[in-house]
C-alpha positions in Angstrom: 33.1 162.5 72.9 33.1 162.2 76.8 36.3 160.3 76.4 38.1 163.2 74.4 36.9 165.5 77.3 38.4 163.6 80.0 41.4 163.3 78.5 41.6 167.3 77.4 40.4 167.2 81.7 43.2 165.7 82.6 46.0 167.2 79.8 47.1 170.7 82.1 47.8 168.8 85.4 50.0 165.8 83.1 51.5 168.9 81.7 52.4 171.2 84.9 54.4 167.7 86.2 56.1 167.4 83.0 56.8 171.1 83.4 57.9 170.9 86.9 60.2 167.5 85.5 61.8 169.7 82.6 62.3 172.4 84.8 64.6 169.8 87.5 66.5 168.5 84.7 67.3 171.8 83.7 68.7 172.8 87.2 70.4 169.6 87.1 72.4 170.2 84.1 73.1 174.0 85.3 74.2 172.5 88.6 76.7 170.1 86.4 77.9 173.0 84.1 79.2 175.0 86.8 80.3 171.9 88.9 82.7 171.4 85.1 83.6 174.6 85.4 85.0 174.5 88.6 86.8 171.1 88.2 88.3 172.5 84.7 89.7 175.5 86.6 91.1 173.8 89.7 92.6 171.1 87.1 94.4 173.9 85.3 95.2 175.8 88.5 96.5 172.2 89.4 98.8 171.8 86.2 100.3 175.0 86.7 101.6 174.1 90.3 102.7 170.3 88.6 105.0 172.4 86.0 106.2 174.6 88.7 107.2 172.2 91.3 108.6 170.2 88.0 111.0 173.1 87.4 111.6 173.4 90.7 112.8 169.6 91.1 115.1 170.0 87.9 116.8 172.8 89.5 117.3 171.2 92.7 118.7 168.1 91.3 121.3 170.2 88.8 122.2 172.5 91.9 122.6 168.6 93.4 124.6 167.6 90.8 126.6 170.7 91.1 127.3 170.3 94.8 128.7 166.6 94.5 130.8 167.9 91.4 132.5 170.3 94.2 132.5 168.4 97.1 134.6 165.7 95.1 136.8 168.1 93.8 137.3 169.2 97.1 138.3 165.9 97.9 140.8 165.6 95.3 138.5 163.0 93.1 137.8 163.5 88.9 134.7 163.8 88.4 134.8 160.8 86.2 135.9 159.0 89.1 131.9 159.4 90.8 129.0 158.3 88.2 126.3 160.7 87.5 124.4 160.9 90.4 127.8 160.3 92.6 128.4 157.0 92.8 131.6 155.1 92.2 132.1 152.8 88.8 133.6 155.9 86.4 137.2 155.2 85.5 138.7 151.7 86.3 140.7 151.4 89.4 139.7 154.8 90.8 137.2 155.9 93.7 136.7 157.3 96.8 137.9 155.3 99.6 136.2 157.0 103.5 136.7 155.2 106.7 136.8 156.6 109.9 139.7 156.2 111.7 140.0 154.3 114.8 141.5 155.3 118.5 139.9 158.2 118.5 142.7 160.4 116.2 141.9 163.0 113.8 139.3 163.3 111.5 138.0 160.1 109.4 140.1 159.6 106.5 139.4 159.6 102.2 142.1 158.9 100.0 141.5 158.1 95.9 142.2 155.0 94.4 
């Protein structure tokens, strides 16, 4: 009987620690919830400025595209002449021939082949 006493003794002191334990872990995990919480929120705040800056890209390469589409036909070349992206290699034969010209007169020189 002496032994079931000490261990009845002892039982509210083992239990306050576990207490005090349980009660850790539980900040813990409330600490993590709203450390989630925030990381969920900046990583959607964070797609949102992907997909905008995405849209923004697409319309700065059509508006690109658009501007090399003038500038040749401003220089007198199809645009079949200039690839997609404005390099040569459309039609056979034909391109955009620039050199500067030498001596020091007028402007450098394009013609299309």
């Amino acid at each position: 009987m002496a032994r079931r006493r000490l261990r009845i003794a002892h039982a509210p002191p083992a239990r306050a620690e576990q207490d005090a334990k349980i009660q850790d872990i539980c900040s813990t995990v409330s600490s993590l919830r709203r450390t989630s919480a925030a990381i969920h929120e900046e990583l959607k705040l964070q797609a949102s400025l992907v997909e905008s800056i995405e849209r923004d890209v697409d319309r700065t390469g059509a508006r690109v595209r658009k501007a090399e589409q003038n500038s040749a036909a401003i220089a007198g070349v199809r645009s079949e002449t200039l690839g997609p992206r404005g390099e040569g290699g459309g039609s056979a034969g034909g391109g955009l021939l620039c050199s500067p010209q030498r001596g020091g007169e007028g402007a450098p020189g394009c013609a299309v082949q």
